[in-house]
Backbone as JSON, one array per atom type, in Angstrom:
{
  "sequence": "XXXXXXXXXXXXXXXXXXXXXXXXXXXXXXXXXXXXXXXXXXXXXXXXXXXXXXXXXXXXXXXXXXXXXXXXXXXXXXXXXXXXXXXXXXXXXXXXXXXXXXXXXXXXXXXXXXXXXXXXXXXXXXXXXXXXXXXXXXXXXXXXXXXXXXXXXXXXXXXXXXXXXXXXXXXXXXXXXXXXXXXXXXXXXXXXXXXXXXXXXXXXXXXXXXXXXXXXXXXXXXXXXXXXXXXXXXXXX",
  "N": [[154.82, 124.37, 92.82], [153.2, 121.59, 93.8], [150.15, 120.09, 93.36], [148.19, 117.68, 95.23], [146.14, 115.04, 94.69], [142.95, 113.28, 96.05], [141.75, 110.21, 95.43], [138.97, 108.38, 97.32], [136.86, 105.55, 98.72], [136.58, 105.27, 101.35], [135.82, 107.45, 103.42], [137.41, 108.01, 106.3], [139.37, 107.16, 105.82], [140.82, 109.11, 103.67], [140.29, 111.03, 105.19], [142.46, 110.54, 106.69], [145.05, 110.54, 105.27], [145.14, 112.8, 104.19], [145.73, 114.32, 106.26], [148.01, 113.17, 106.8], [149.78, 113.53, 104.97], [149.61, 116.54, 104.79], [151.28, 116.95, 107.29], [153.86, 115.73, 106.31], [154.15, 117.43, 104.34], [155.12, 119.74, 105.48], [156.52, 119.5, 107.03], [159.1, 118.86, 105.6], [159.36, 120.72, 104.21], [158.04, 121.08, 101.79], [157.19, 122.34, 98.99], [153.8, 121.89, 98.78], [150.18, 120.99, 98.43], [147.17, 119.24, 99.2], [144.71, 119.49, 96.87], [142.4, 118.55, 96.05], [139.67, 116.4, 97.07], [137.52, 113.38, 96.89], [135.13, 110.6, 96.97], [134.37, 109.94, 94.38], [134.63, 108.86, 91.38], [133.95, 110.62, 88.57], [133.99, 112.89, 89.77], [136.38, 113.18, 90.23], [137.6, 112.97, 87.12], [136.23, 115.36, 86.08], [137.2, 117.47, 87.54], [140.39, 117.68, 87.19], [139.82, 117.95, 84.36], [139.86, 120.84, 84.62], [141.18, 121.7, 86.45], [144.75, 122.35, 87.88], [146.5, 119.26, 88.31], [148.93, 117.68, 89.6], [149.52, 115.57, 91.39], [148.02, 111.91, 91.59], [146.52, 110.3, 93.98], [145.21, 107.2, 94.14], [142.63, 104.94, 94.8], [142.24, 101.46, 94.81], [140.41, 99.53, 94.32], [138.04, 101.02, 94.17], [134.44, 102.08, 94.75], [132.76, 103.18, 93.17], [131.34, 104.98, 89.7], [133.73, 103.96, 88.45], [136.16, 101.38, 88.61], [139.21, 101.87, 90.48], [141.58, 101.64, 88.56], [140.16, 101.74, 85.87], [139.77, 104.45, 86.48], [142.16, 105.47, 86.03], [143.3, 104.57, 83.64], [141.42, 106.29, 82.01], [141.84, 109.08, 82.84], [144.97, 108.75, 81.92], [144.48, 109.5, 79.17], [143.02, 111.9, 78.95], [145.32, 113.07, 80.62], [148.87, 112.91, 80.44], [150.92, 113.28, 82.17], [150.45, 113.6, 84.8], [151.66, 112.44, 87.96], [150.7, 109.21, 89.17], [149.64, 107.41, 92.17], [148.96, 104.27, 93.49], [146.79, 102.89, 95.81], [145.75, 100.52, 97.95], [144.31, 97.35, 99.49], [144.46, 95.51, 98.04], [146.61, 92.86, 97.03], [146.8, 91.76, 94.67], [146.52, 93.48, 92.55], [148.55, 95.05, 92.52], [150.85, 94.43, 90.17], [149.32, 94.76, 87.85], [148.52, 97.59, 88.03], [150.34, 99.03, 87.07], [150.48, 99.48, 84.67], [149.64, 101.79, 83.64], [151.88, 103.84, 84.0], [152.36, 104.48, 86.71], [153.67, 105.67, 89.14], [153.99, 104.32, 92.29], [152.96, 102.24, 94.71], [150.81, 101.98, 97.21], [150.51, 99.99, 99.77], [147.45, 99.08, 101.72], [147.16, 99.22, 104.83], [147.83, 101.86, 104.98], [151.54, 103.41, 105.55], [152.74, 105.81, 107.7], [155.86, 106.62, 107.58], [156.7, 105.25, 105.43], [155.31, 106.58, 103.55], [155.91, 109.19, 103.17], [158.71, 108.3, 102.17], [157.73, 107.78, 99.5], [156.64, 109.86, 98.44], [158.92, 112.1, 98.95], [160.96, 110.67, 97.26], [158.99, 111.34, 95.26], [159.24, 114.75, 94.8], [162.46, 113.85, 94.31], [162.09, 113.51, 91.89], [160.74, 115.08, 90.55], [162.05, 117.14, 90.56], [164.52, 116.73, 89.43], [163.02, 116.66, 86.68], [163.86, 119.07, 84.52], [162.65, 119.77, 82.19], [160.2, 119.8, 82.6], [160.04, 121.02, 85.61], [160.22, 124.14, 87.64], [162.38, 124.39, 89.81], [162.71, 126.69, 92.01], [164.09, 127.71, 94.62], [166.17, 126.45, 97.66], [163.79, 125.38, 99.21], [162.35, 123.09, 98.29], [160.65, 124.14, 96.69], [158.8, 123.86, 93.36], [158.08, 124.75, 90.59], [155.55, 123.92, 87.72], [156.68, 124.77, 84.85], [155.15, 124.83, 82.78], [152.96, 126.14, 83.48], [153.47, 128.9, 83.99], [153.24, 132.57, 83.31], [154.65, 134.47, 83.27], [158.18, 136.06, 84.22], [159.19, 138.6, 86.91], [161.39, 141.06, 87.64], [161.46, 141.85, 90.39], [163.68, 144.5, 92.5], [166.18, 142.76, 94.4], [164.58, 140.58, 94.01], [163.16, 137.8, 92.29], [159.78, 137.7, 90.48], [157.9, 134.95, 89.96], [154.83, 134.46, 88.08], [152.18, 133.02, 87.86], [148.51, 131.62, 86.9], [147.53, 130.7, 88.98], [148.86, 132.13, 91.67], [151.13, 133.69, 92.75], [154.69, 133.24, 92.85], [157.78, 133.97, 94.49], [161.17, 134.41, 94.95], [164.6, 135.11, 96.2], [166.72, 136.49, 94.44], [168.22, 135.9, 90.5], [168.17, 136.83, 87.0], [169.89, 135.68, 85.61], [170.85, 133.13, 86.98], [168.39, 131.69, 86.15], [168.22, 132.2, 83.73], [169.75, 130.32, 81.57], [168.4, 127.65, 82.12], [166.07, 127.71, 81.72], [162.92, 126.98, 78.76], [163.17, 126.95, 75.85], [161.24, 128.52, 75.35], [160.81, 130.77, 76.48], [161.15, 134.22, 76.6], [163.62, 137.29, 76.57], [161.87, 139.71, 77.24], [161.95, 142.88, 78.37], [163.41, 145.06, 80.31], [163.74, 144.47, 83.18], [161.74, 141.92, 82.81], [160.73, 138.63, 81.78], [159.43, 136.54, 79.32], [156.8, 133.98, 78.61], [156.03, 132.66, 75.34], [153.95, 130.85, 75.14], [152.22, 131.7, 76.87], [150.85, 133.99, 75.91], [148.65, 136.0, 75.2], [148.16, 138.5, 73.55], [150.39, 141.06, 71.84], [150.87, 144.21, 71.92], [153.16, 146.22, 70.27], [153.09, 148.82, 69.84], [152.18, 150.45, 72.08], [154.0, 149.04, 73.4], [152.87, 146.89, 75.19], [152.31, 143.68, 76.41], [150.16, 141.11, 76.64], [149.05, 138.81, 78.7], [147.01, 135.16, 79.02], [145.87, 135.01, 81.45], [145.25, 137.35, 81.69], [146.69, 139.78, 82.63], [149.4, 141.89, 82.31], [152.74, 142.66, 80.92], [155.55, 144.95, 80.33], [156.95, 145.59, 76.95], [159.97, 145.96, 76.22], [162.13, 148.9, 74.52], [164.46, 148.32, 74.13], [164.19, 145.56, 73.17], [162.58, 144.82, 71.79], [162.47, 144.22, 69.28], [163.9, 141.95, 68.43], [162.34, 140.46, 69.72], [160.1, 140.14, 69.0], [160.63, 139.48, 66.39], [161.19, 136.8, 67.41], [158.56, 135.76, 68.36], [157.25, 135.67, 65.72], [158.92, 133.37, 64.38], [158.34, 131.98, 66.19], [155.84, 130.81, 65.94], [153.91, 132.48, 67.09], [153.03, 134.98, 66.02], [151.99, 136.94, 62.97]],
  "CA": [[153.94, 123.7, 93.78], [152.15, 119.88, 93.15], [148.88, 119.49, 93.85], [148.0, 116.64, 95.29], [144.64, 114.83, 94.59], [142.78, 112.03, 96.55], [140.37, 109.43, 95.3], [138.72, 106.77, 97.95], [135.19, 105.3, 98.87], [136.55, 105.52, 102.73], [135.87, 108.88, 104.35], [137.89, 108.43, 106.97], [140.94, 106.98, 105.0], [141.15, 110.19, 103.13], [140.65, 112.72, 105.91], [143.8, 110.26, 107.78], [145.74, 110.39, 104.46], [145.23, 114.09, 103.49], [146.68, 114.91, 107.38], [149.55, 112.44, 106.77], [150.42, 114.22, 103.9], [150.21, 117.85, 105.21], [152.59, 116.69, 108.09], [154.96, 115.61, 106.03], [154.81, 118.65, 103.49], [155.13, 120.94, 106.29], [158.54, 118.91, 108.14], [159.99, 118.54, 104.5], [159.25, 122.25, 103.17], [157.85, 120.85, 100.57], [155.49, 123.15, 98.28], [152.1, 121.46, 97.71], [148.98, 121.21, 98.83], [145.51, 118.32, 98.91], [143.38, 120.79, 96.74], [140.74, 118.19, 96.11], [139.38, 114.92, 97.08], [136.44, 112.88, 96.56], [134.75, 109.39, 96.48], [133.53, 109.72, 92.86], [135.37, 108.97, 89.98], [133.54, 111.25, 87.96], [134.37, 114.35, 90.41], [138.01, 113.53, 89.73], [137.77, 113.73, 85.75], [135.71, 116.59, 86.09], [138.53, 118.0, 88.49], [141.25, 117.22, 85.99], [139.89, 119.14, 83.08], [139.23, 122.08, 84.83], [142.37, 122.34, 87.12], [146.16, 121.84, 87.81], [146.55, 118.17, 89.21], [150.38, 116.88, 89.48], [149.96, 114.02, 91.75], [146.43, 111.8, 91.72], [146.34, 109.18, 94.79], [143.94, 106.36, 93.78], [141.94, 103.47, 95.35], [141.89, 100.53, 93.15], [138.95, 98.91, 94.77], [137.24, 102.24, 94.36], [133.23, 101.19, 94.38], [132.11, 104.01, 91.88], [131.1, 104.9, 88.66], [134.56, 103.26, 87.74], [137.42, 101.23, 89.46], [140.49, 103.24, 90.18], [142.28, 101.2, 87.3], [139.41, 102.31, 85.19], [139.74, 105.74, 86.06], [143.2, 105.7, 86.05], [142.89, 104.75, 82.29], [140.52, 108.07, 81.65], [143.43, 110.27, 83.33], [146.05, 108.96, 80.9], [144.02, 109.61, 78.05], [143.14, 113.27, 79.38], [146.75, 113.83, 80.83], [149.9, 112.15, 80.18], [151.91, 113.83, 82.89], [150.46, 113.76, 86.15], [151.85, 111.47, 89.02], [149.49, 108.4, 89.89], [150.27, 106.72, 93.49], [147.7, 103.92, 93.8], [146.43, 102.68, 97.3], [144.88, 99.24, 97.99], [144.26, 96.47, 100.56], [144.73, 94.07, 97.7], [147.86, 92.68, 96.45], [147.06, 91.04, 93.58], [146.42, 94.3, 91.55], [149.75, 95.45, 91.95], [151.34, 94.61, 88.45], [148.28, 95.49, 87.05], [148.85, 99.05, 87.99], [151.87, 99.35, 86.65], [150.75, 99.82, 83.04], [149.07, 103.14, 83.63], [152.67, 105.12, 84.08], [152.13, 104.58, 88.0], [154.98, 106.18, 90.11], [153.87, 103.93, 92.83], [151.55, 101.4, 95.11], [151.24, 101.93, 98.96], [149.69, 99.09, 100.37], [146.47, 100.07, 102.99], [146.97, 100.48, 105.88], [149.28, 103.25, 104.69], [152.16, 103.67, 107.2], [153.9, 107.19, 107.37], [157.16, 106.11, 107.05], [155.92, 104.2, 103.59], [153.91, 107.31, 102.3], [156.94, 109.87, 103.36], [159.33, 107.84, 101.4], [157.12, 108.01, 98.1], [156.51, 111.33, 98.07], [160.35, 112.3, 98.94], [161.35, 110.37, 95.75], [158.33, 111.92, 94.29], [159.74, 115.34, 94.93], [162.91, 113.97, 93.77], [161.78, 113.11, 90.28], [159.86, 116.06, 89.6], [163.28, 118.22, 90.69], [165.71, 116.57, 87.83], [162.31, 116.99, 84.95], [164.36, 120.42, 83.93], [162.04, 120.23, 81.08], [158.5, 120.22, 83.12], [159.39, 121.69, 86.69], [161.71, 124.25, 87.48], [162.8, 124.17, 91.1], [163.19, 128.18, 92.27], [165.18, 127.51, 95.84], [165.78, 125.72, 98.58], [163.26, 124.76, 100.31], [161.65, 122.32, 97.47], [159.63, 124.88, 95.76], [159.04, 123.79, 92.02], [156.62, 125.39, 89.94], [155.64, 123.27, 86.54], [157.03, 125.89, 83.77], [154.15, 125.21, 81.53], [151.97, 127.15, 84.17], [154.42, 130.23, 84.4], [153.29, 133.14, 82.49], [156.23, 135.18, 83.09], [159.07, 135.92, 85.58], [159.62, 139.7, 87.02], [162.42, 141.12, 87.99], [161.47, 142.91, 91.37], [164.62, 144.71, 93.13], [166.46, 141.52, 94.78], [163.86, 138.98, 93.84], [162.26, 137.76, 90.98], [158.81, 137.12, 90.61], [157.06, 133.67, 88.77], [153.44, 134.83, 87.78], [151.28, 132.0, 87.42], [147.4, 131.64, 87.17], [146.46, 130.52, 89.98], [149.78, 132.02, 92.54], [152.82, 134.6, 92.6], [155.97, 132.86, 93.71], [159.56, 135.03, 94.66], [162.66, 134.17, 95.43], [165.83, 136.05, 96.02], [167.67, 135.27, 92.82], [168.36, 136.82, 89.42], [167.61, 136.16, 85.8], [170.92, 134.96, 85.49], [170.51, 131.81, 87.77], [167.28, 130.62, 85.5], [167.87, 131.89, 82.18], [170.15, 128.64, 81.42], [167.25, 126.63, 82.79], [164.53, 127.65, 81.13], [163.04, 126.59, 77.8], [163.26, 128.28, 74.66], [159.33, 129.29, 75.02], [161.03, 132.18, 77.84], [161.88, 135.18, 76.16], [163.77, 138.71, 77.51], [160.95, 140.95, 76.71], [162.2, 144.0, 78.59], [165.12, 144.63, 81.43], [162.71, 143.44, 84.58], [160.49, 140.63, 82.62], [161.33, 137.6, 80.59], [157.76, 136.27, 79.07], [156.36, 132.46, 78.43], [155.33, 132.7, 74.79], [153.24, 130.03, 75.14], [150.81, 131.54, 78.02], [150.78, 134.92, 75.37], [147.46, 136.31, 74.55], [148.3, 139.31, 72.77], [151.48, 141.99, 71.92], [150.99, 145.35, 71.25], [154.17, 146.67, 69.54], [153.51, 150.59, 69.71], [152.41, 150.6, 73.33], [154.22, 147.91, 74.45], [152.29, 145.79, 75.96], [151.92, 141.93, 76.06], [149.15, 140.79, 77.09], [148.86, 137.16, 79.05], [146.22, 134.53, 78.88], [144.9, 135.18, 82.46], [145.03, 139.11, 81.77], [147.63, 140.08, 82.95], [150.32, 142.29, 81.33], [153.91, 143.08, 81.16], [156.23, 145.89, 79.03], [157.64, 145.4, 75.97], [161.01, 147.29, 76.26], [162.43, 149.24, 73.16], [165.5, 147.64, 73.66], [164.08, 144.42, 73.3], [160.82, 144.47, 71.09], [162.59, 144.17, 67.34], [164.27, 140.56, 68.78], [161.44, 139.93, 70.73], [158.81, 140.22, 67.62], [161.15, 138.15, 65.26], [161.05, 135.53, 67.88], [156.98, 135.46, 68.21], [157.23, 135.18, 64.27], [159.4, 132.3, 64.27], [157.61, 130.68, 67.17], [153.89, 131.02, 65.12], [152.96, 132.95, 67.73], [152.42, 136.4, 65.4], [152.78, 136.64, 61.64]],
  "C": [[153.34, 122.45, 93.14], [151.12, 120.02, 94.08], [148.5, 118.28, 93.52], [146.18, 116.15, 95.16], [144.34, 113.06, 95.12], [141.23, 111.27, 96.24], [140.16, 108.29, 96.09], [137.4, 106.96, 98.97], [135.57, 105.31, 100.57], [136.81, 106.91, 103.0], [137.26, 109.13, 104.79], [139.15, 108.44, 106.41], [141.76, 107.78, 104.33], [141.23, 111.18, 103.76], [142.07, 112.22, 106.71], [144.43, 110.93, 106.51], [145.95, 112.04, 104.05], [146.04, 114.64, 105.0], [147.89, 114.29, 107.27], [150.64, 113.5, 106.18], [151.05, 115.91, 104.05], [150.85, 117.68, 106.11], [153.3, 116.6, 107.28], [155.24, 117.01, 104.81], [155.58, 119.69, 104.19], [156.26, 120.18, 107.2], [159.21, 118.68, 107.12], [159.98, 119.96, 104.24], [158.74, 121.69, 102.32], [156.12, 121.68, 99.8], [154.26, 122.65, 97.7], [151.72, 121.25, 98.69], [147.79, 119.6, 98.59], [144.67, 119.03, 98.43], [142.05, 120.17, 96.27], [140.59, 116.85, 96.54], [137.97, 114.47, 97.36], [136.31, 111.23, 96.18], [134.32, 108.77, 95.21], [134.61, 110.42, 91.98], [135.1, 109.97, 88.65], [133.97, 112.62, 88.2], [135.71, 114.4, 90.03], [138.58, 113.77, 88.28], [137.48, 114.76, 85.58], [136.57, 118.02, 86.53], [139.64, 118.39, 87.81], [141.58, 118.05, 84.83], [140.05, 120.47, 83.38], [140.77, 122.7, 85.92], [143.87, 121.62, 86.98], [146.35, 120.44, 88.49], [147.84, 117.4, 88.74], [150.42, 115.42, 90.06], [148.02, 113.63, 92.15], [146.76, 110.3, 92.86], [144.89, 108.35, 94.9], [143.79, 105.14, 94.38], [141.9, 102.56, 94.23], [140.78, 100.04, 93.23], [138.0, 100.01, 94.84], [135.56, 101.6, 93.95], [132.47, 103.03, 94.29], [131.46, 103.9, 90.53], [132.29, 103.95, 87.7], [135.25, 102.92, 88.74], [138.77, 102.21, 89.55], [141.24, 102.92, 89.21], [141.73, 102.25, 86.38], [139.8, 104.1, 84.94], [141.15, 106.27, 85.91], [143.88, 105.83, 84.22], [142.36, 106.24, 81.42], [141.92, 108.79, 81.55], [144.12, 109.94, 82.45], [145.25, 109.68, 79.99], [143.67, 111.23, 78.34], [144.73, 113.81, 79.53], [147.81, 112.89, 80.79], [150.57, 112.4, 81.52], [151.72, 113.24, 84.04], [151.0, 112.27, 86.69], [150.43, 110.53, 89.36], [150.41, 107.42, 90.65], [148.9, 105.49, 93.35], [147.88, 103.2, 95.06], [145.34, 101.63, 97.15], [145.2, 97.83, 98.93], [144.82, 95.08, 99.21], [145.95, 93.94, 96.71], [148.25, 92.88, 94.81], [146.76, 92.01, 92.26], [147.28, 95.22, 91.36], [150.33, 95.78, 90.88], [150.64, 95.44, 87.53], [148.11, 97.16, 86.58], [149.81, 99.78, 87.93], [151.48, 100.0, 85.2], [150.07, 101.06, 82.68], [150.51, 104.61, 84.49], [152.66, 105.1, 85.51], [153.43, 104.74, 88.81], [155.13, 105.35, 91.3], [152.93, 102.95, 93.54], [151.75, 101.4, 96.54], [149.76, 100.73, 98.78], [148.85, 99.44, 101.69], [147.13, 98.42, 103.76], [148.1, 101.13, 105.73], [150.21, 103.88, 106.04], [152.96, 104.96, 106.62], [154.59, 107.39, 106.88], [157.27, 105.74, 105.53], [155.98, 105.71, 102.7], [155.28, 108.55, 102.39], [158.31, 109.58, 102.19], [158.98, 108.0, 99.68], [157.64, 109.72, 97.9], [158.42, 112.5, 98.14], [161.23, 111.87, 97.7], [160.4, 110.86, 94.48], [159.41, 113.57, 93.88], [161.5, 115.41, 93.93], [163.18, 113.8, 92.26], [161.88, 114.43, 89.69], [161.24, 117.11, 89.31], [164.49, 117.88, 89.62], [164.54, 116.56, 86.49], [163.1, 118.16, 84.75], [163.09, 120.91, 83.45], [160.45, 120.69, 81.52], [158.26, 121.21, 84.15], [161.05, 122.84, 87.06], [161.66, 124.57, 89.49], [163.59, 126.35, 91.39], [163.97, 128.72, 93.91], [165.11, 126.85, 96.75], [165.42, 125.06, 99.65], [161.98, 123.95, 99.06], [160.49, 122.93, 96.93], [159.89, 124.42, 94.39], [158.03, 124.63, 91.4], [156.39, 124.35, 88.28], [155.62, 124.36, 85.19], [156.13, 125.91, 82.85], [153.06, 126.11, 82.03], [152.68, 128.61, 84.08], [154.09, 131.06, 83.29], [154.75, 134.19, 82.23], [156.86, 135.51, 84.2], [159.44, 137.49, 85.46], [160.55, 140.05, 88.04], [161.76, 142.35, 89.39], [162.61, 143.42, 92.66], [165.47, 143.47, 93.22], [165.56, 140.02, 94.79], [163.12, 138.87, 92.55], [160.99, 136.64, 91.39], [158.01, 136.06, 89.62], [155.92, 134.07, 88.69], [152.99, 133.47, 87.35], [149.75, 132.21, 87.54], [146.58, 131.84, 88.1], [147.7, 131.36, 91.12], [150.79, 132.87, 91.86], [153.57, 134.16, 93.33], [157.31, 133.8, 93.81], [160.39, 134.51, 95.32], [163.42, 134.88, 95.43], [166.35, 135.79, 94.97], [168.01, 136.34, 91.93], [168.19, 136.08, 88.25], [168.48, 135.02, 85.27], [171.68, 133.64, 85.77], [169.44, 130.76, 87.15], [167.45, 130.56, 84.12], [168.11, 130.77, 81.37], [169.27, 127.64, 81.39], [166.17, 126.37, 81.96], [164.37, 127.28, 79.53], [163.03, 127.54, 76.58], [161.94, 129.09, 74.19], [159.48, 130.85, 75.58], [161.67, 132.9, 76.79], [162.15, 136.57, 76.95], [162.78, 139.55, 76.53], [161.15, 142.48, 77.03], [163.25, 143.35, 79.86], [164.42, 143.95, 82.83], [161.72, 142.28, 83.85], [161.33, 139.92, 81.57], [159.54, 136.65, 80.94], [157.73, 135.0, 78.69], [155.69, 132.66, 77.13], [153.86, 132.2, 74.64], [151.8, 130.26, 76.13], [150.43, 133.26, 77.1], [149.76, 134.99, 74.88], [147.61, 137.49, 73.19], [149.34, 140.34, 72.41], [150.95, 143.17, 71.29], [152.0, 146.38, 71.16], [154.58, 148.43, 70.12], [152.97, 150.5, 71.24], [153.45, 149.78, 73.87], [153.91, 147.61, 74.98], [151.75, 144.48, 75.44], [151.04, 141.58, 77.13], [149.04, 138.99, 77.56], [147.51, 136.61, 78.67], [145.18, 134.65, 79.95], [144.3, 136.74, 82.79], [146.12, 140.27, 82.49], [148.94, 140.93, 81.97], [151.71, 142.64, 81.74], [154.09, 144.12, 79.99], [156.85, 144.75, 78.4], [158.59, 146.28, 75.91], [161.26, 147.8, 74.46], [163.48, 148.81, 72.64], [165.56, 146.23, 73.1], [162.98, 143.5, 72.18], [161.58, 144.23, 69.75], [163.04, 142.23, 67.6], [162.41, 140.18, 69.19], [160.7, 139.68, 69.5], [159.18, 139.5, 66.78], [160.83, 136.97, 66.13], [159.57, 135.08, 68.05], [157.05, 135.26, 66.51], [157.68, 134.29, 64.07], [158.38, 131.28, 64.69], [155.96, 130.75, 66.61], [153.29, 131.45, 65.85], [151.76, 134.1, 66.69], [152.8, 136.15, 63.78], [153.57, 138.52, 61.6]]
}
């Protein structure tokens, strides 16, 4: 899923722009959401640290604590990753907002057609990262693999566990294992685990313990590999 985020000193511009947007998620399939928006530059760093934000749609003329350049600046320096679209009546700050990694520049008065087009090549970006998002079927579901604590194998579908969301698809392990990065390990015959979201393993029960609390087995077939590979990876000594 991408969550989308909207910064701009016009009200209304943001309640048009956040309906644009859920039209077109919802006639594309496309999995994301507007989970925050706000006139203050401050609310959106604050926002930032504290949650998942893939795509940030910014005012440049923003009349805040900072310009949207400005805060567009911050955001790198917090996050490298996320998508920034910026949005502005004025031309001449185009280039300008190029040197902050910017995926794009809709010119206001934002036309459908325009903003449809972005986000459709957004979509198709994020779907060839391998390395950031992994795309689980289709109807343009991605999930960003660094969120994924682990993937379970339930009957005909397997389930993505994430923080905030449980995603499933019909599928099999056998369709992602290829895919995924070398952080995914087979921990038992239904789970393959995200070292990286790993809070804790306990060996003689088997159980691994996630970061959000969450737990899976440790099979017996699986735990002597499994335990060298947390030793390698500095998870465990």
């Amino acid at each position: 899923m991408l969550n989308f985020v909207i910064c701009d000193d016009n009200k209304n511009l943001v309640d048009r722009l956040e309906k644009m947007l859920e039209t077109l998620f919802t006639k594309n399939n496309y999995d994301a959401a507007v989970v925050f928006k706000s006139d203050n530059a401050d609310d959106i760093l604050n926002y930032i640290d504290n949650h998942v934000a893939d795509v940030l749609m910014l005012d440049i003329n923003l009349k805040s604590s900072k310009s949207g350049l400005e805060l567009a600046e911050e955001i790198r320096k917090r996050k490298k990753n996320p998508y920034i679209i910026f949005t502005t009546g004025h031309l001449e700050y185009a280039m300008v907002a190029y040197k902050y990694k910017t995926f794009d520049y809709l010119a206001k008065p934002i036309v459908y057609d325009r903003l449809e087009e972005t986000v459709h090549r957004l979509f198709e970006d994020a779907n060839e990262l391998s390395k950031t998002y992994i795309k689980i079927d289709n109807k343009n579901t991605i999930i960003d693999e660094a969120e994924i604590h682990y993937i379970k194998r339930d009957g005909m579908k397997l389930i993505f566990h994430t923080s905030s969301r449980d995603y499933d698809t019909y599928s099999s392990f056998n369709k992602f294992q290829d895919k995924l990065p070398s952080s995914y390990v087979r921990c038992h015959k239904s789970y393959i685990a995200n070292l990286n979201q790993i809070k804790d393993v306990e060996p003689v029960s088997g159980t691994i313990t996630f970061m959000d609390g969450q737990t899976c087995s440790l099979g017996p077939k699986y735990k002597k590999d499994f335990m060298e590979v947390m030793k390698d990876y500095g998870n465990f000594e």
